[in-house]
C-alpha positions as CSV (number, residue, x, y, z in Angstrom):
1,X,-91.6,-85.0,166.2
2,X,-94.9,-85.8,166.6
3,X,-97.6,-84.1,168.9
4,X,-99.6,-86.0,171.6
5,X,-103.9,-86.0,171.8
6,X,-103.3,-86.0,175.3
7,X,-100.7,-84.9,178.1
8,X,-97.6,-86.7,178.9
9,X,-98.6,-88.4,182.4
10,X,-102.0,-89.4,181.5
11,X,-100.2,-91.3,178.5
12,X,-98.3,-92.8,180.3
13,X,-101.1,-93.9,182.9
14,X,-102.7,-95.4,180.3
15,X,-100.3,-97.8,179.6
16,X,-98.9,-98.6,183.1
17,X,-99.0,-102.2,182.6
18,X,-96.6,-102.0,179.8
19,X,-93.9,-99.7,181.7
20,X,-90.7,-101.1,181.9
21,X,-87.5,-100.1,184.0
22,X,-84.6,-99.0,181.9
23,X,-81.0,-98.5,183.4
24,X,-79.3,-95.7,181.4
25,X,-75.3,-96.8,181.0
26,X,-72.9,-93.9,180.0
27,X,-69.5,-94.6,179.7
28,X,-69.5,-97.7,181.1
29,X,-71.3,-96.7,184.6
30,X,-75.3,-96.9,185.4
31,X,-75.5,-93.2,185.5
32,X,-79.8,-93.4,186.3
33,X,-83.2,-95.4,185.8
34,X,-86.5,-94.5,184.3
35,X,-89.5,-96.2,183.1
36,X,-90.3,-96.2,179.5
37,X,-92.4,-97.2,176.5
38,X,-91.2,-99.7,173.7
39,X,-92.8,-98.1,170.6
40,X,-92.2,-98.1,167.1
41,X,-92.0,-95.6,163.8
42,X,-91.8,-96.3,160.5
43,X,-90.2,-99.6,161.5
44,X,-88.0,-98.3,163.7
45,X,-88.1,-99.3,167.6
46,X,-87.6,-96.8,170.1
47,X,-88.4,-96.0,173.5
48,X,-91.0,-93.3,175.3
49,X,-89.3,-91.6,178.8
50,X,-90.9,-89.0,180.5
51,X,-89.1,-85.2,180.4
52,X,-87.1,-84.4,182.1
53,X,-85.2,-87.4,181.7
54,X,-80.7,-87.5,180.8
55,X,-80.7,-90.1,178.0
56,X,-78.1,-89.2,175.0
57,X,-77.1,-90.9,171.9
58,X,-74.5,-93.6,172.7
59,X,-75.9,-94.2,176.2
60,X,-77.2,-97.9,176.2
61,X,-80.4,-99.1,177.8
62,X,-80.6,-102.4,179.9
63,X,-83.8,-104.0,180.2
64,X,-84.5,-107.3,182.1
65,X,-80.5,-108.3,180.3
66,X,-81.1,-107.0,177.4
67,X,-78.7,-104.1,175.9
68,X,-80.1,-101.1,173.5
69,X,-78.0,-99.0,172.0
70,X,-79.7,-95.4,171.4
71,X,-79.0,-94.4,168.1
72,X,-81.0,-90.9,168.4
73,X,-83.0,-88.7,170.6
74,X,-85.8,-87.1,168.9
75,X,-89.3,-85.6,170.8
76,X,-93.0,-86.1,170.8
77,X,-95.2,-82.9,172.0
78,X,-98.2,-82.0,173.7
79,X,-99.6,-78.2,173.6
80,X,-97.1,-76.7,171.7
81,X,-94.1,-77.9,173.9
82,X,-91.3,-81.0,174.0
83,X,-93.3,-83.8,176.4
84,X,-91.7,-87.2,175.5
85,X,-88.4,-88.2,174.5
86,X,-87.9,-90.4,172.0
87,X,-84.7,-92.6,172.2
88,X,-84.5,-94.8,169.2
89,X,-82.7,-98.4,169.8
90,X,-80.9,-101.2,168.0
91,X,-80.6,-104.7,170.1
92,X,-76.6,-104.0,171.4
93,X,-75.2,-108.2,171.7
């Protein structure tokens, strides 16, 4: 968990030309879409969403064809409270 300089929104204003539209997949079925953040930690790759947002472990992530498998679901925050999930990835073939 790390903790944001700046609030959640104005992050991701910032860096509105890199957004991209995810497709969470649960059990086989598109269960809802946000936009998100590639990022990475300590070399691993995972992905910024905006709270309140129902990603899980095992749900995959489909970007322009591209599967991602999340592997965890940790949290950034801002002020003292949970602003940013983080859902870690591996490339799903």
């Amino acid at each position: 968990m790390s903790s944001l300089p700046i609030p959640p929104d104005l992050y991701f204003s910032d860096f509105a030309f890199d957004l991209k539209c995810y497709s969470v997949i649960r059990n086989g079925i598109t269960a809802c879409q946000y936009s998100g953040l590639d990022n990475t930690e300590d070399r691993n790759s995972y992905v910024h969403f905006q709270l309140p947002c129902d990603i899980k472990a095992g749900d995959l992530l489909e970007c322009n064809g591209d599967y991602l498998l999340v592997t965890k679901i940790d949290f950034d925050t801002f002020d003292g409270q949970k602003a940013l999930l983080k859902a870690f990835i591996i490339n799903k073939i």
